[in-house]
C-alpha positions as CSV (number, residue, x, y, z in Angstrom):
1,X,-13.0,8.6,4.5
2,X,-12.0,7.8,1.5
3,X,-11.9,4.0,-0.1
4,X,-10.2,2.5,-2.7
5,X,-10.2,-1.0,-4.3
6,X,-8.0,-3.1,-6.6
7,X,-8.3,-5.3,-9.3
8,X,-5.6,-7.4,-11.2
9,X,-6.3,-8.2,-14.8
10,X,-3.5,-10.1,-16.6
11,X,-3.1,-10.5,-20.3
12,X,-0.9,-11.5,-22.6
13,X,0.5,-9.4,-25.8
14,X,3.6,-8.2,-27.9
15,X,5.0,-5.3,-29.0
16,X,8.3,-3.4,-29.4
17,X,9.4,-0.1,-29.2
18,X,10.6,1.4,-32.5
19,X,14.1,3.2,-32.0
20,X,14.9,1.2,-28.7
21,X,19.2,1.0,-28.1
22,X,18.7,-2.4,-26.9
23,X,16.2,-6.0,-27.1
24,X,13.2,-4.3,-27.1
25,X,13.7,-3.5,-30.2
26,X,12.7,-6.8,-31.2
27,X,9.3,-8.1,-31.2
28,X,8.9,-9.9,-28.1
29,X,5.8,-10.0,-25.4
30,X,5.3,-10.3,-22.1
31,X,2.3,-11.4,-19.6
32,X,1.5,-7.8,-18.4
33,X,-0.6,-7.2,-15.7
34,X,-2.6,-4.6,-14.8
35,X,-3.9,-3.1,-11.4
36,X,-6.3,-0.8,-11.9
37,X,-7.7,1.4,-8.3
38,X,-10.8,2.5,-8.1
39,X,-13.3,4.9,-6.0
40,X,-16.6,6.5,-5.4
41,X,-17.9,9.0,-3.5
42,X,-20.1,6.6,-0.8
43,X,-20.0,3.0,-0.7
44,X,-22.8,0.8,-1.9
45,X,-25.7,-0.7,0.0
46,X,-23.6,-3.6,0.7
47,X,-20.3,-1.6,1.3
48,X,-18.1,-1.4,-1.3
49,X,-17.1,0.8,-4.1
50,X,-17.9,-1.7,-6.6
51,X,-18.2,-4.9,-7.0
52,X,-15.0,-6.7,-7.8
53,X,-16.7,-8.6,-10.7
54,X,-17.7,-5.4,-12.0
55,X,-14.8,-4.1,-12.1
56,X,-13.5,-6.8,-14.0
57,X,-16.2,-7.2,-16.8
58,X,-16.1,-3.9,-17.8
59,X,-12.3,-3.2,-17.8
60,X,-11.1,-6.9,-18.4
61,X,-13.2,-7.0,-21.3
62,X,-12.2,-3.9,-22.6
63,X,-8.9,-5.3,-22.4
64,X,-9.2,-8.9,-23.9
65,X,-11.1,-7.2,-27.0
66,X,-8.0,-5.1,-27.7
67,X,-4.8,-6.0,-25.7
68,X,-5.0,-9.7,-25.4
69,X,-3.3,-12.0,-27.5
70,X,-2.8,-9.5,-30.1
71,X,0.5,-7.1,-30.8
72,X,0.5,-3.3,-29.6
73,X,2.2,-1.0,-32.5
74,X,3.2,2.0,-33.0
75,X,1.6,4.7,-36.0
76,X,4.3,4.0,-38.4
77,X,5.7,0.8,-37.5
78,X,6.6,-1.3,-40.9
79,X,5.0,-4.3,-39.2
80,X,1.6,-3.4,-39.3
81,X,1.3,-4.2,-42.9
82,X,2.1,-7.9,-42.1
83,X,-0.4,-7.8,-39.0
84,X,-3.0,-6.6,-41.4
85,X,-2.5,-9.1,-44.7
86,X,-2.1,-12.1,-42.5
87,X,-5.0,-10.9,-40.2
88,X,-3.2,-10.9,-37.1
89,X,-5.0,-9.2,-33.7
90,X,-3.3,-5.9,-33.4
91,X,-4.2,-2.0,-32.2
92,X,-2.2,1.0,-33.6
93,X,-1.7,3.2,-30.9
94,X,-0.5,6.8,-31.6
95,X,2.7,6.7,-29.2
96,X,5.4,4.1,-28.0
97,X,3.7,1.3,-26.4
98,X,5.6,1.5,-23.2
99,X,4.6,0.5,-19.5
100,X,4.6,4.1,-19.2
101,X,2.4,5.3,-21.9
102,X,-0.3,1.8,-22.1
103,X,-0.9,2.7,-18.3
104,X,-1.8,6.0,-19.0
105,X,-3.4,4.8,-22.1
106,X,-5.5,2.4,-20.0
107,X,-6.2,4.9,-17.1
108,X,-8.0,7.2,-19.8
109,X,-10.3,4.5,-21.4
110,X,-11.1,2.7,-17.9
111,X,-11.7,6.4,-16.2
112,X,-14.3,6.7,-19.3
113,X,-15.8,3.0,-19.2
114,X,-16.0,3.3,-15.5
115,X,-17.2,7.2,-15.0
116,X,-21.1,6.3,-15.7
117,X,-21.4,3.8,-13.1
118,X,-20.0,6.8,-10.6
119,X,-16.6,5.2,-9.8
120,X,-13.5,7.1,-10.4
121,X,-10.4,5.2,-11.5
122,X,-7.9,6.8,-9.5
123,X,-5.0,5.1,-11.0
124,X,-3.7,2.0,-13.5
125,X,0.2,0.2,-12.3
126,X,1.2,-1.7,-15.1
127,X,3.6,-4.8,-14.6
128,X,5.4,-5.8,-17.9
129,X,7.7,-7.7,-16.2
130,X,7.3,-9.5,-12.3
131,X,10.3,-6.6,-12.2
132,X,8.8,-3.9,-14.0
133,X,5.8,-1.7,-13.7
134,X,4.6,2.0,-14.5
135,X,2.0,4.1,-12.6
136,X,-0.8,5.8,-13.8
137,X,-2.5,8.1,-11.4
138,X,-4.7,11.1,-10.6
């Protein structure tokens, strides 16, 4: 039998995808959130995978130190100088920042926040939109 949990973590940031036909273009943000499954090979002493709160701390933290309330760019972006001389939060990521590639992007650092503990993240859906959401999975 095989379990798996969910936890929502919500934050807020901006971006833009450079080359975009369309809006998002511009800078803009959105209140993303992100569900991120989890599960280990035998359940706890109490019976579960982990504890929700766990789960949480670790990964929502993660998250707020580097995702919330800053801007996601792009290597190469022009607007990265600004971010930096007017000390605005900010993470360069090496690709688009896309529902598609953050999920992955988160997948890979929860899988290696969460792997010591013994829990295997097993996948990362991204909302960026109440619309919109990409999958990251195993």
């Amino acid at each position: 039998m095989t379990v798996t949990i969910s936890r929502r973590i919500e934050f807020d940031a901006g971006h833009r995808l450079l080359g975009h036909e369309s809006k998002c273009r511009n800078v803009h943000g959105h209140r993303y959130v992100a569900e991120v499954s989890a599960t280990a090979a035998k359940l706890d002493a109490v019976g579960r995978v982990i504890d929700f709160s766990v789960l949480k701390s670790i990964v929502g933290n993660w998250v707020d130190d580097h995702w919330d309330h800053g801007f996601i760019a792009q290597e190469g972006d022009p607007i990265i100088q600004w971010l930096r001389d007017n000390s605005m939060k900010h993470v360069v990521l090496p690709f688009p920042p896309t529902a598609e590639n953050l999920s992955a992007h988160l997948r890979m650092v929860a899988t290696g926040l969460m792997t010591p503990l013994g829990i295997e993240v097993c996948g990362v859906k991204l909302w960026e939109t109440p619309n919109c959401s990409a999958v990251s999975e195993r």
